[in-house]
N, C-alpha and C positions, 0 to 999 in steps of 0.2 A: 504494500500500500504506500504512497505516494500523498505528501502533503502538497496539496496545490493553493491555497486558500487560509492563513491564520490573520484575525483580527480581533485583537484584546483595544476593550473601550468601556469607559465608566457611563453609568446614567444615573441621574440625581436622586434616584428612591431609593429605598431598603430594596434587598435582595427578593423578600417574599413579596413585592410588589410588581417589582422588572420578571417574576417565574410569572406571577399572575397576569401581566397583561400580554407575557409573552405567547402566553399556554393559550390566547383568544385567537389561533391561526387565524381565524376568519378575516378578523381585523386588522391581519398585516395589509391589507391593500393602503389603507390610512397612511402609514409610514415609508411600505417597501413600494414606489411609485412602477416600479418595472412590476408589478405583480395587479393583473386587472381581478381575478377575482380567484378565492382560497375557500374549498371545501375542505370537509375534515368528517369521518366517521370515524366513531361516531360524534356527533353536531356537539358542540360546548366547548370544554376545556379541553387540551391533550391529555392522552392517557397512553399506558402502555399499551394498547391495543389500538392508538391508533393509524389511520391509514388517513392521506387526503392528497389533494392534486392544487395545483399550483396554474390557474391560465394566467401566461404572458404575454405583455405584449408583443407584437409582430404574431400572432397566432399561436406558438407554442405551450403545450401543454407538457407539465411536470409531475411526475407521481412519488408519493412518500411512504415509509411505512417506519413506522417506531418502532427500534433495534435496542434501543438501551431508555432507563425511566428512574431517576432516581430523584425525585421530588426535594427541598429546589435546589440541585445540585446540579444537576445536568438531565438533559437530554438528545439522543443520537436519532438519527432516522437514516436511512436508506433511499435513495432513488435511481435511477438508470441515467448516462449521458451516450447514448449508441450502444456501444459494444462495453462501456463502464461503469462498475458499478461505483456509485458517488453517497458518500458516507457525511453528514453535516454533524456535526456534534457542537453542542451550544453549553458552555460552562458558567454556573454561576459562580460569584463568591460574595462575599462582605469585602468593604475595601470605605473603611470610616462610616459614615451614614447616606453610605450609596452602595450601587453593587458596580461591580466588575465582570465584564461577559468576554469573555472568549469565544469565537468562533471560529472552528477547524473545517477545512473542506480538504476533503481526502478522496484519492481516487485507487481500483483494482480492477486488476481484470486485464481479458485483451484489448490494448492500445491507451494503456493508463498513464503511461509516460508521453505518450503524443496528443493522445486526447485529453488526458488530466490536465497539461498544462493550457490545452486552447480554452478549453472548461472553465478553469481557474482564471483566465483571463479575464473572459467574457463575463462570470459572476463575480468579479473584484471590481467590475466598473458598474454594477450596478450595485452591488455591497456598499460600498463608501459612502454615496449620497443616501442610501436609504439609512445605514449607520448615525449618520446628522440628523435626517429625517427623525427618526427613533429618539434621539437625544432632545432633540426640540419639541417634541410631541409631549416624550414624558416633563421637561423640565416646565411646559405650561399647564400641567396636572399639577403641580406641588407648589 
């Protein structure tokens, strides 16, 4: 496996606030602007059982399934990029009276080193502004 993708960034609430708005998939459209609309089975908060799809812009659709659940510590999911399978894992922590996220994007499989990096590309340019996005969002909640 192949890290194509790491980004560590603070956001202004406790930890159990940034797991809770982040566990409202539905509502990443709000913040993650490359993302027109997010389902999630089953419908609410993420769970270890869940599965959901991602439509992007330009037409593409992306599918998910939760690999790892460890409430509010982390969460992994799983989805395809062609021939790769792409692994997202999202880290909380405490970091003063805000949290700290990490975000890994890892790729395996056949063409994980040619495709991981085109992959990683393409979602690190729209990672960064949604990252702001996210920050701005939650720091006019508090």
């Amino acid at each position: 496996m192949i890290e194509v993708v790491r980004r560590t960034f603070d956001v202004d609430v406790p930890v159990s606030d940034a797991w809770a708005y982040l566990a409202r998939v539905e509502a990443w459209p709000s913040w993650a602007k490359h993302i027109k609309r997010a389902t999630l089975t089953p419908p609410g908060a993420l769970t270890e059982t869940s599965k959901g799809e991602f439509h992007l812009k330009g037409g593409i659709r992306s599918t998910f399934r939760v690999e790892d659940f460890d409430p509010p510590r982390r969460w992994r999911w799983v989805g395809r990029f062609l021939t790769t399978r792409v692994h997202y894992d999202h880290l909380f922590e405490a970091a003063a009276h805000r949290a700290r996220l990490t975000w890994i994007v890892e790729a395996e499989g056949p063409g994980a080193r040619s495709l991981g990096r085109i992959f990683g590309a393409i979602y690190a340019h729209n990672l960064d502004p949604a990252i702001r996005n996210l920050q701005a969002e939650l720091a006019a909640r508090t």
